[in-house]
C-alpha positions in Angstrom: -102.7 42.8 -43.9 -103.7 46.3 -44.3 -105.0 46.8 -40.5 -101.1 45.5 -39.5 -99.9 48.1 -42.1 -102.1 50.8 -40.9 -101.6 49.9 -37.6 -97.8 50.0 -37.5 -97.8 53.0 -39.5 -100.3 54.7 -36.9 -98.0 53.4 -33.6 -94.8 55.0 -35.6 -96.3 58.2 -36.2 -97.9 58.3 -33.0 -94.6 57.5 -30.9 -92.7 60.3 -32.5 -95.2 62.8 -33.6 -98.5 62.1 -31.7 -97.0 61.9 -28.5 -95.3 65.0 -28.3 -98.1 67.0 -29.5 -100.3 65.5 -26.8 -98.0 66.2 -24.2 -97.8 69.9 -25.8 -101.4 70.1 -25.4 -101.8 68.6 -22.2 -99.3 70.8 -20.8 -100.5 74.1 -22.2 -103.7 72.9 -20.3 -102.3 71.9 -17.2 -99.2 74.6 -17.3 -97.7 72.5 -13.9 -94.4 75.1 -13.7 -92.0 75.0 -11.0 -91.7 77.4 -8.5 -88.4 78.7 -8.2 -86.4 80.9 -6.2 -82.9 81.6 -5.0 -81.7 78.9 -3.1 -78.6 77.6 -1.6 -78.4 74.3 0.7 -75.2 72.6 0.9 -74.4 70.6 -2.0 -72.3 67.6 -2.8 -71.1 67.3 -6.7 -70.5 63.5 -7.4 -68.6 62.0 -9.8 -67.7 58.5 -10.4 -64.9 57.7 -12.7 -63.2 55.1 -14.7 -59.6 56.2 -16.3 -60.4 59.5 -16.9 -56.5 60.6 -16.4 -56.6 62.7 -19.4 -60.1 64.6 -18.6 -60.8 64.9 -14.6 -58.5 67.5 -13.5 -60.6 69.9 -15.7 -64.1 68.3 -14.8 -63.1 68.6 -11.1 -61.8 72.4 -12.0 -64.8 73.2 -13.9 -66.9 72.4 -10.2 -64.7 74.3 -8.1 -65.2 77.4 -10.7 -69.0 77.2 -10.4 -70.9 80.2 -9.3 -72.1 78.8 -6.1 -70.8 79.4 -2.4 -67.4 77.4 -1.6 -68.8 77.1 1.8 -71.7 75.3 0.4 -70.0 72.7 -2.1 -68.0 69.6 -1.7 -66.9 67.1 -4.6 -66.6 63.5 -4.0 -65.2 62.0 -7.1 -65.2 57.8 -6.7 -62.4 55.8 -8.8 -64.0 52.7 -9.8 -60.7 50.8 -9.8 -59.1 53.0 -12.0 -55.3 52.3 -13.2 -54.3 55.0 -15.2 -53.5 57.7 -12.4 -57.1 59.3 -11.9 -56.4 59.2 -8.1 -53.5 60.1 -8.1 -54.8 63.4 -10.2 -58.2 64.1 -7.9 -55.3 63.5 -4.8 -53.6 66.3 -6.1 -56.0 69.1 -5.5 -55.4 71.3 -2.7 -59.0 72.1 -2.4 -60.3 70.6 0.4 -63.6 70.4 -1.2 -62.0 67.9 -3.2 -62.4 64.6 -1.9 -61.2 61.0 -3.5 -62.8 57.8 -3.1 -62.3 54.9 -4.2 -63.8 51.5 -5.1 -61.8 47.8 -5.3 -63.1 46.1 -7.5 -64.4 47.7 -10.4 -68.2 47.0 -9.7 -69.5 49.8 -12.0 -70.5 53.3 -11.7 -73.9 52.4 -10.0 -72.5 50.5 -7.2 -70.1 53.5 -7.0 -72.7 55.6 -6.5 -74.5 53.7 -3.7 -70.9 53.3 -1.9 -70.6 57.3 -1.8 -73.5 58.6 -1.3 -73.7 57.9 2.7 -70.5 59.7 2.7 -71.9 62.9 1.2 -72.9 65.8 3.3 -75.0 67.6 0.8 -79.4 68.4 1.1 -79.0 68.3 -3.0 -76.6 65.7 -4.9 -75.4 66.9 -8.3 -74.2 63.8 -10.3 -71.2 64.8 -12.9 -69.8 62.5 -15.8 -65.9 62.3 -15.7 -66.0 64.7 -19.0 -68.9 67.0 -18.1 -67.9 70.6 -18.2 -70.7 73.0 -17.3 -72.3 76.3 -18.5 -70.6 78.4 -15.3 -73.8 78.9 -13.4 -75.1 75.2 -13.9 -75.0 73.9 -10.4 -77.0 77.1 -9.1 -79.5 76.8 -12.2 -80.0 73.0 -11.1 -80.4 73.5 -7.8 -82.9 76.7 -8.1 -85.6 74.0 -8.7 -86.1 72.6 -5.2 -86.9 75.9 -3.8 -90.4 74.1 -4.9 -90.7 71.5 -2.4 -92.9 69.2 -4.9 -89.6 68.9 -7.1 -87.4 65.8 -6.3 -85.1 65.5 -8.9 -84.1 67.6 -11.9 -81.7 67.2 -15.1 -80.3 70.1 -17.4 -79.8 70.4 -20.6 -77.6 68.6 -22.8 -76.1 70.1 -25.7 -73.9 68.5 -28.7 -71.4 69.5 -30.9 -70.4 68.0 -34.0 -68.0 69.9 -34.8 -66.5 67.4 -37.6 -70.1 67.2 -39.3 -70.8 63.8 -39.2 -73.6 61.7 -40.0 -73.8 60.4 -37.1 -73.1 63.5 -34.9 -75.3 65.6 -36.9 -78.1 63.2 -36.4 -77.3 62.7 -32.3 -77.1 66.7 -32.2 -80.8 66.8 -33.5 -81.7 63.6 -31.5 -80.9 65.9 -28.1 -82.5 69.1 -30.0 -86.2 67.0 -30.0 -85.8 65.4 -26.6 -84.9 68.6 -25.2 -88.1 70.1 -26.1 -90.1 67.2 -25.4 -88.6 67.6 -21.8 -89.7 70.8 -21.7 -93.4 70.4 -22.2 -93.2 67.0 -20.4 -92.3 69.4 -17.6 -95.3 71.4 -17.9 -97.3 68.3 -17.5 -95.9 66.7 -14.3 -92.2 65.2 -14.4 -90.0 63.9 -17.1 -89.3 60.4 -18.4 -85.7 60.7 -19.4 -82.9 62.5 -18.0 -79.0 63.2 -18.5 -77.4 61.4 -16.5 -74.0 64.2 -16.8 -76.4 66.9 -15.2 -78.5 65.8 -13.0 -79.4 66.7 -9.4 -81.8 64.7 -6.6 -82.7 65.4 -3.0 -80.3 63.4 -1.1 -83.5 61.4 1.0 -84.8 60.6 -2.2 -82.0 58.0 -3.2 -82.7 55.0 -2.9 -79.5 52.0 -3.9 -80.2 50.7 -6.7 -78.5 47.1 -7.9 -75.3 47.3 -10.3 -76.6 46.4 -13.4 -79.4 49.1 -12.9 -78.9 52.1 -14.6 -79.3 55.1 -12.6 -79.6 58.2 -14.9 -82.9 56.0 -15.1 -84.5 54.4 -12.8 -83.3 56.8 -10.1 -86.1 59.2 -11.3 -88.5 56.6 -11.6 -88.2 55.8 -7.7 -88.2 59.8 -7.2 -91.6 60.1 -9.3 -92.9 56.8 -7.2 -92.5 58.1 -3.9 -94.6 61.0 -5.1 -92.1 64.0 -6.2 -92.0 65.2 -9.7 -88.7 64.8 -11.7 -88.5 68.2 -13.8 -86.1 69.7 -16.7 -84.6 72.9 -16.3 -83.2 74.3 -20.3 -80.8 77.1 -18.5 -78.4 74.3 -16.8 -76.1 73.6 -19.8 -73.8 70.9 -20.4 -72.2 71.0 -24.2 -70.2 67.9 -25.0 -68.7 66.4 -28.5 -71.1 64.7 -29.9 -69.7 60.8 -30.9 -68.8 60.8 -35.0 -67.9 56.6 -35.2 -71.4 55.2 -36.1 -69.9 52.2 -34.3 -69.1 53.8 -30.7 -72.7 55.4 -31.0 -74.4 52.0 -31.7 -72.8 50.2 -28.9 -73.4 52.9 -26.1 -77.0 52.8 -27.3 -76.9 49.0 -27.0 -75.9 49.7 -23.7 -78.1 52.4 -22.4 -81.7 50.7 -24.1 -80.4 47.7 -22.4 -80.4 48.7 -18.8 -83.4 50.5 -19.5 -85.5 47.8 -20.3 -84.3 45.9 -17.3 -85.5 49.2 -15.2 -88.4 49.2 -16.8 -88.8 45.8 -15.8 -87.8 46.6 -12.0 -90.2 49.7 -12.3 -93.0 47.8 -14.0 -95.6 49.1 -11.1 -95.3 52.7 -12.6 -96.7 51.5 -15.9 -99.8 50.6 -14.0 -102.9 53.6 -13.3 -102.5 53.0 -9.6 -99.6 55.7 -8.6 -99.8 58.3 -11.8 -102.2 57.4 -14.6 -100.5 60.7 -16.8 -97.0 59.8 -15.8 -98.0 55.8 -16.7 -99.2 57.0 -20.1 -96.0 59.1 -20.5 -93.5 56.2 -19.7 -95.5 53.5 -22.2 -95.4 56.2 -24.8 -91.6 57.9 -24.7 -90.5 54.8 -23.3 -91.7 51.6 -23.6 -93.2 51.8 -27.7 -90.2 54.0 -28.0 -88.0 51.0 -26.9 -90.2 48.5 -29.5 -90.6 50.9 -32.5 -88.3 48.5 -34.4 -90.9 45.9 -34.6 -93.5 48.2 -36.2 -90.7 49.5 -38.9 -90.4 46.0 -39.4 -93.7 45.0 -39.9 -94.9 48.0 -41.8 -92.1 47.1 -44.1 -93.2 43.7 -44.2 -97.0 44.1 -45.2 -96.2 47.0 -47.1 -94.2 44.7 -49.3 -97.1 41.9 -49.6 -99.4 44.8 -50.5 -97.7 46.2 -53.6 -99.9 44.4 -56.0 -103.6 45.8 -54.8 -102.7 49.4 -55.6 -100.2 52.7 -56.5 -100.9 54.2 -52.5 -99.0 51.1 -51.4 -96.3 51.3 -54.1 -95.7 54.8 -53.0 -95.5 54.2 -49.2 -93.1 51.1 -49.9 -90.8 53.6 -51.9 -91.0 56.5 -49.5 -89.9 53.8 -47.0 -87.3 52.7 -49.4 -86.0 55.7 -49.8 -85.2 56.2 -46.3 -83.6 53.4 -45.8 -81.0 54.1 -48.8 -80.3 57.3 -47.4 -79.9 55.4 -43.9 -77.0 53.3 -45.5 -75.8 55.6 -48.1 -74.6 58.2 -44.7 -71.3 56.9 -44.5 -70.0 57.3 -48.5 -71.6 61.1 -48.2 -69.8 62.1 -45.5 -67.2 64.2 -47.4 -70.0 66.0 -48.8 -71.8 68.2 -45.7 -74.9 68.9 -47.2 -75.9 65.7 -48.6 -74.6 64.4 -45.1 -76.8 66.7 -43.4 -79.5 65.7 -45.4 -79.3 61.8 -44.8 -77.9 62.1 -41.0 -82.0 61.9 -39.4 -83.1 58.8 -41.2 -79.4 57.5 -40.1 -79.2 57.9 -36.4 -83.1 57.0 -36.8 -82.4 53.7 -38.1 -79.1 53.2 -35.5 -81.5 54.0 -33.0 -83.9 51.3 -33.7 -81.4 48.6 -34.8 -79.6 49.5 -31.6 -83.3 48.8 -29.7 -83.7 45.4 -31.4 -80.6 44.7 -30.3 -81.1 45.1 -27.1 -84.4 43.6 -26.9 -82.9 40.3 -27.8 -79.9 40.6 -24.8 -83.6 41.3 -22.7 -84.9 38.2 -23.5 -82.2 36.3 -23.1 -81.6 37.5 -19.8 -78.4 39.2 -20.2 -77.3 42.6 -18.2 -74.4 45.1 -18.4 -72.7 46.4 -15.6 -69.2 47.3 -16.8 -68.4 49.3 -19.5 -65.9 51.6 -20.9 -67.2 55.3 -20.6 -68.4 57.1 -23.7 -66.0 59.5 -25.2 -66.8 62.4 -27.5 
């Protein structure tokens, strides 16, 4: 029982602690940076939308104000069935960069983007969430990156608010803090294993349809890094959006989004093999894959922790330290009023949502279920 404690403990640590500092080492060694320069092919801006009436007028405004040449920029923006009036909204521009589509029926916003992306004119493809409002030079910071012709694909940087001070937001806010970094040295090493999917940018003979219930801001850059081009972060493209506050909204999009990744993972299995990248195999088992099954390791240090509190104090301390954590993981809610005790507890909350949200999703894996349709997140 104590090598399943020991070993738990060692595959927790490792998957949020371990890993990072090995990539922070490796990269410091390897120092792979990206060779940029000032460059401007033509670029398409695409956004797929589901009733987003009360938020794409500015989203498309926010495109047409970037600092990048109008002569140079076109925005397809694909209605996936909506009813609300977002057409009739994105018809309304007088723009002719400004360009509706739309798709009967709903099918989702991946089939969306495979429907518009033979329509698009552009080298580089920018994909833009319905509610993404960008830092005003974020399209030119994006695209800078593939002056470096090794770079196929490249996401910016997110950034939360949480302006109410929730639990919950706090915690997401930190959440995007640490990946952010991670994606930063990750970048030094080769590519990335996660990206935005509200900032993102690809070389348009890079993309490759994917099915409906795959999700893109995923496995997109997973067929970028397999046909050999490095999927890179870049810290000065800024997107700032509201962090969710409802614990329950948060839980269900993360449901969501660790569902479809295990299914890419699935589809992309061949990448977690030595044969194409052994680095970037290594990188998707750890930020990925343990990342994804974490919960059964807090489960089971819990577990043989418990059934080793009679053989000695070091166990009855680790079993209260993970007590403790846990209590402040459900207490979150009734300290909300109170912003620095919420502060305090928000970490081991979201941490725990995260995981619970993981196990949850595992199951839906294994019983073969998939999500395609979904209402989209709201801040």
């Amino acid at each position: 029982m104590e090598i399943v404690f020991f070993l738990s403990i060692f595959v927790i640590v490792y998957v949020y602690a371990g890993y990072p500092a090995a990539v922070f080492i490796l990269g410091a060694t390897r120092n792979r940076g990206v060779n940029k320069a000032p460059f401007e092919p033509f670029v398409t801006v695409l956004i797929a939308a589901y009733n987003e009436k009360d938020g794409i007028a500015d989203t498309v405004s926010n495109k047409l104000a970037q600092e990048y040449p109008a002569a140079r920029m076109e925005i397809l923006v694909v209605s996936d069935g909506s009813t609300d009036g977002t057409d009739e909204i994105v018809r309304g521009f007088s723009d002719p960069r400004v360009k509706p589509l739309r798709q009967i029926p709903r099918a989702g916003k991946t089939s969306a983007l495979n429907m518009a992306v033979p329509k698009t004119r552009g080298e580089i493809i920018v994909f833009s969430d319905a509610n993404s409002i960008y830092a005003p030079d974020a399209i030119r910071k994006l695209v800078s990156n593939f002056s470096d012709p090794e770079v196929g694909y490249v996401t910016g940087s997110m950034v939360y608010a949480n302006p109410d001070g929730s639990p919950i937001g706090h915690g997401c806010t930190m959440y995007m803090k640490y990946e952010n970094v991670l994606r930063a040295a990750e970048t030094r090493v080769g590519s990335i294993v996660g990206v935005d999917g509200g900032i993102d940018a690809v070389r348009r003979k890079l993309y490759q349809p994917m099915d409906a219930d795959q999700l893109p801001d995923f496995i997109l850059p997973l067929k970028v890094v397999e046909q050999g081009y490095r999927v890179v972060y870049e810290p000065e493209a800024v997107l700032r959006e509201p962090s969710l506050n409802d614990a329950e909204d948060e839980y269900k999009m993360r449901v969501r989004v660790s569902l479809r990744s295990l299914w890419a993972l699935s589809a992309m299995r061949r990448l977690l093999g030595p044969g194409i990248s052994p680095v970037f195999a290594w990188q998707l088992w750890s930020h990925k894959v343990l990342r994804y099954l974490c919960f059964i390791f807090l489960v089971s240090a819990l577990l043989s922790n418990l059934m080793l509190l009679g053989t000695g104090l070091f166990y009855q301390f680790t079993f209260l330290c993970q007590g403790v954590c846990y209590a402040a993981a459900l207490s979150a809610p009734a300290l909300r009023q109170n912003r620095a005790a919420s502060s305090l507890v928000a970490i081991p909350r979201y941490f725990f949502l995260l995981n619970l949200a993981s196990a949850h999703a595992f199951a839906k894996f294994l019983m073969g279920k998939k999500q395609v349709l979904w209402t989209p997140r709201k801040g």
